[in-house]
N, C-alpha and C positions, 0 to 999 in steps of 0.2 A: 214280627212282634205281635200282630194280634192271636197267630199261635198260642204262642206266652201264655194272654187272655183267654183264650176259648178251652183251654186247657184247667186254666183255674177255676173258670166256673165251672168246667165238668166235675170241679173233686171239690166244688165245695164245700159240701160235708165232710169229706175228708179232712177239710182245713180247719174247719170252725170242732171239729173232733179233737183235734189234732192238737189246738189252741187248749182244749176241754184239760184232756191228760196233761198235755206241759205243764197249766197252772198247777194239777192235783199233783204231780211227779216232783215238783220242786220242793213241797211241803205236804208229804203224804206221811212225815215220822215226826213233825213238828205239832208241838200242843199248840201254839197258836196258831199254825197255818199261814194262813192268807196275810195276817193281822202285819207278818213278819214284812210284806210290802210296801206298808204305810207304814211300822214304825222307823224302820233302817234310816229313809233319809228324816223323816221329823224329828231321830231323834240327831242326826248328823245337824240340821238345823237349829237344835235348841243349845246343843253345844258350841256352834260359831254366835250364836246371839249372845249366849252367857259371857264368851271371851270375846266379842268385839264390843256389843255394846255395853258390856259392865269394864271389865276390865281395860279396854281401850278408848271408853266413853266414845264407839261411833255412834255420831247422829246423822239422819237426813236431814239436808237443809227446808227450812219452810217446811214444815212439817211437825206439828203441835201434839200429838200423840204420840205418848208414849211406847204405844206397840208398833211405829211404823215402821224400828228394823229389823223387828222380829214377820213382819209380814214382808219389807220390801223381801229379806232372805229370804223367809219361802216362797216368794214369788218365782223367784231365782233357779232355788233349787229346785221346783216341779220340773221349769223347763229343762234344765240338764239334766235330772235324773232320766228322762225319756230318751235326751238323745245320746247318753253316755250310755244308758242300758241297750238302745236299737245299735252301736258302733259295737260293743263288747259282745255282744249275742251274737252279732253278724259276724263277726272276723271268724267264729268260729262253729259258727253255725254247720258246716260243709264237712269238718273235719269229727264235730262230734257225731252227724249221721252218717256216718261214712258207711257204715254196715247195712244201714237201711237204703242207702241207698245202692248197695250192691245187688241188696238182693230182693230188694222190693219193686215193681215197676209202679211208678205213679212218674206224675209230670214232676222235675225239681224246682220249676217255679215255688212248688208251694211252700219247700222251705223259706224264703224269703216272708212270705207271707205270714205263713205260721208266727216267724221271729217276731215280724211287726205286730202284729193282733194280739200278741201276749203280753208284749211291752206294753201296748194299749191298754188294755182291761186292767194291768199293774198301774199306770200313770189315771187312768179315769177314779182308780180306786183312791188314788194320794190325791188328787183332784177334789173328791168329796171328802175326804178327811182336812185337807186344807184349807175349803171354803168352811168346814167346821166348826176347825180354832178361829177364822178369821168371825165368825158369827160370836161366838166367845169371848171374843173381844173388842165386840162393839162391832165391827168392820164388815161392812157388805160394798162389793163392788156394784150391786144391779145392773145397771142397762149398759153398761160396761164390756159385762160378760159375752155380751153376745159375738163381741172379737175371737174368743178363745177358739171355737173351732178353725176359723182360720191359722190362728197359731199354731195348732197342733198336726194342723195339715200341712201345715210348713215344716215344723219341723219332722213331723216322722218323715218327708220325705230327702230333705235333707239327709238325717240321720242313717237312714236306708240303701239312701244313692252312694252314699261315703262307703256304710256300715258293709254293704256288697262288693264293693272295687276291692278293700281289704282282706274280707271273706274270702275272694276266689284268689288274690294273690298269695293270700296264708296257706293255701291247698296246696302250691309249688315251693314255697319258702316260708317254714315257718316261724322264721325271727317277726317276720312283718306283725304277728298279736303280740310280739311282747315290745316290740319298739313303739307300736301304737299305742299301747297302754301308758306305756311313758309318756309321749307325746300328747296323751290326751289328759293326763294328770298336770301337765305344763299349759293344757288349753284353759285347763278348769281356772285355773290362777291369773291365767290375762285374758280373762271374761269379767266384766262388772257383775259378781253373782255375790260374793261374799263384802264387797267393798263399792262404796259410789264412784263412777268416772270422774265425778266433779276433783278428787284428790290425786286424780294424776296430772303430768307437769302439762304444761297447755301444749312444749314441743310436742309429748310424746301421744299425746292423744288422737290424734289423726292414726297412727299407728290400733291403737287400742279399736277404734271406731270401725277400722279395715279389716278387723276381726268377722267371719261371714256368724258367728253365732252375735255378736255385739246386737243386731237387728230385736231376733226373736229373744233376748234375756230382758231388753228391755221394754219390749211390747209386752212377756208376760207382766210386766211392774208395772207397766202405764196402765195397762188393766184394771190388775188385780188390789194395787196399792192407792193411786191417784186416781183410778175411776175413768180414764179419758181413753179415746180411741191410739192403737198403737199407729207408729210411721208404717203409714201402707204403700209406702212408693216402694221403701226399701225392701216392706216384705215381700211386694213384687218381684222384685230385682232377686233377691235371693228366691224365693219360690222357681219362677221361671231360669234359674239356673239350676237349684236342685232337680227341676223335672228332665233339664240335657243331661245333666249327670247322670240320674235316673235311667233315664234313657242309654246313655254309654253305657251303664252298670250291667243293662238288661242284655245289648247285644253280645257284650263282650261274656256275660255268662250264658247266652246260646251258645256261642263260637267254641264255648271251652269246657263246656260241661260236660262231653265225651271222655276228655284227656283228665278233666277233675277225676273221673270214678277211677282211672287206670289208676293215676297216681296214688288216690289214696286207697 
C-alpha cells in the first residue's frame, strides 16, 4: 500500500497536470466553459424549488424564511453532486483510458486521483457559487462552515471507495455502469435531498436513516441552512468505514490492475 503512495507522489505533477487538461478537455468547444459546472446542478436546483416549493407548497418546519427550501435544496444537491460525479467518473474511469494506459507507463494509482481532484475543483467551484446565492439572500452560515471540510473528506472518500470497487468491476463486466447508474438514480430519491425526512412514515424512517449517504446530506443542511455543527459520531462511523472500503478498493486494484490492461 504505501507503494500506492510513493508512487503518487512521484508523479505529482503528473497528477495536478493531469487534473489541469481534464478540466480544459471537458469544455475546450464550450463558450461558457467552466461556468457549465455551476450552472447544471443550480440550475437542476431551481427547478426542484420551483415544483416543490411553489407548486407542492413544501415547507421546512420551524423555519420563517422564505428562502429556506431553496437553500435546504442546495445544501443537498452540492453534497450529491460530488458524490454522484466521483461514483459516475469512477465506474469508468479504467475503461475510458484504457489506451493510455496501454501504452503509457505511469503508476495507475493516479487515475484514481486524477477522477477525484477534478470532481474537486468542480464541487469547490459550486461551493462558491452556492455560498453566493446563499449571501443573496440574506443567508450566511459563518462559524458553521468550518465543518464542511470535514464533510467533503467524508464524502469524497466514500464516493471514491465505492466509485473504485465499481471502476475495476466494470473493466470485466460492463453492465455493472449501467446497473449502477440505475441504482444510483434510485439512491438519489431515498436520500432527504429534494424532500424533508420529517414526511416519511415514522415505520419507514429507520430504513431511510440506514441510508450510508442520510449522514452527510444532512450534515451538509445542518451546516449550511441551520448554521449548527453536523452529527459527528455518525460521520465518524461512516468516514471510518469509507476508509476500509478505501482501503479494499486500493488492494484489490493492485491485485488486478495487470489483468485490467489485458482485458481492456
Amino acid at each position: 500500500m504505501k507503494e500506492l503512495f510513493r508512487a503518487a507522489w512521484a508523479y505529482r505533477h503528473f497528477i495536478v497536470s493531469s487534473i489541469k487538461n481534464d478540466l480544459r478537455a471537458r469544455f475546450v468547444r464550450s463558450k461558457l466553459g467552466a461556468l457549465w459546472m455551476i450552472l447544471q446542478p443550480l440550475a437542476q436546483s431551481a427547478i426542484y424549488a420551483l415544483v416543490l416549493s411553489k407548486v407542492l407548497a413544501a415547507k421546512l418546519p420551524n423555519m420563517e424564511s422564505a428562502y429556506a427550501y431553496p437553500i435546504y435544496l442546495m445544501s443537498g444537491v452540492l453534497a450529491w453532486t460530488l458524490f454522484s460525479e466521483l461514483i459516475l467518473r469512477s465506474m469508468t474511469m479504467f475503461v475510458e483510458n484504457a489506451n493510455i494506459m496501454k501504452k503509457i507507463l505511469f503508476p495507475r494509482i493516479c487515475l484514481p486521483i486524477v477522477t477525484a481532484g477534478s470532481a474537486l475543483v468542480n464541487n469547490v467551484l459550486l461551493l462558491a457559487a452556492t455560498l453566493s446565492i446563499f449571501a443573496m439572500l440574506g443567508h450566511w452560515p459563518a462559524e458553521s462552515l468550518a465543518w464542511l471540510p470535514l464533510l467533503i473528506a467524508v464524502n469524497v472518500a466514500f464516493g471514491m471507495a465505492l466509485g473504485m470497487l465499481l471502476g475495476i468491476f466494470n473493466v470485466f463486466v460492463r453492465d455493472v455502469a449501467q446497473v449502477a447508474g440505475v441504482i444510483l438514480q434510485l439512491w438519489f430519491w431515498l436520500t432527504p435531498v429534494v424532500y424533508m425526512v420529517d414526511i416519511v412514515p415514522d415505520s419507514a424512517r429507520p430504513y431511510f436513516e440506514a441510508n450510508p449517504m442520510y449522514p452527510l446530506i444532512v450534515g451538509y443542511q445542518d451546516v449550511l441552512l441551520f448554521g449548527r455543527s453536523p452529527d459527528v459520531q455518525s460521520l465518524l462511523v461512516l468516514g471510518i468505514s469509507s476508509l476500509a472500503l478505501l482501503a479494499l478498493s486500493l488492494l484489490l486494484f493492485r491485485r488486478a490492475s495487470a489483468d485490467m490492461v489485458d482485458v481492456l
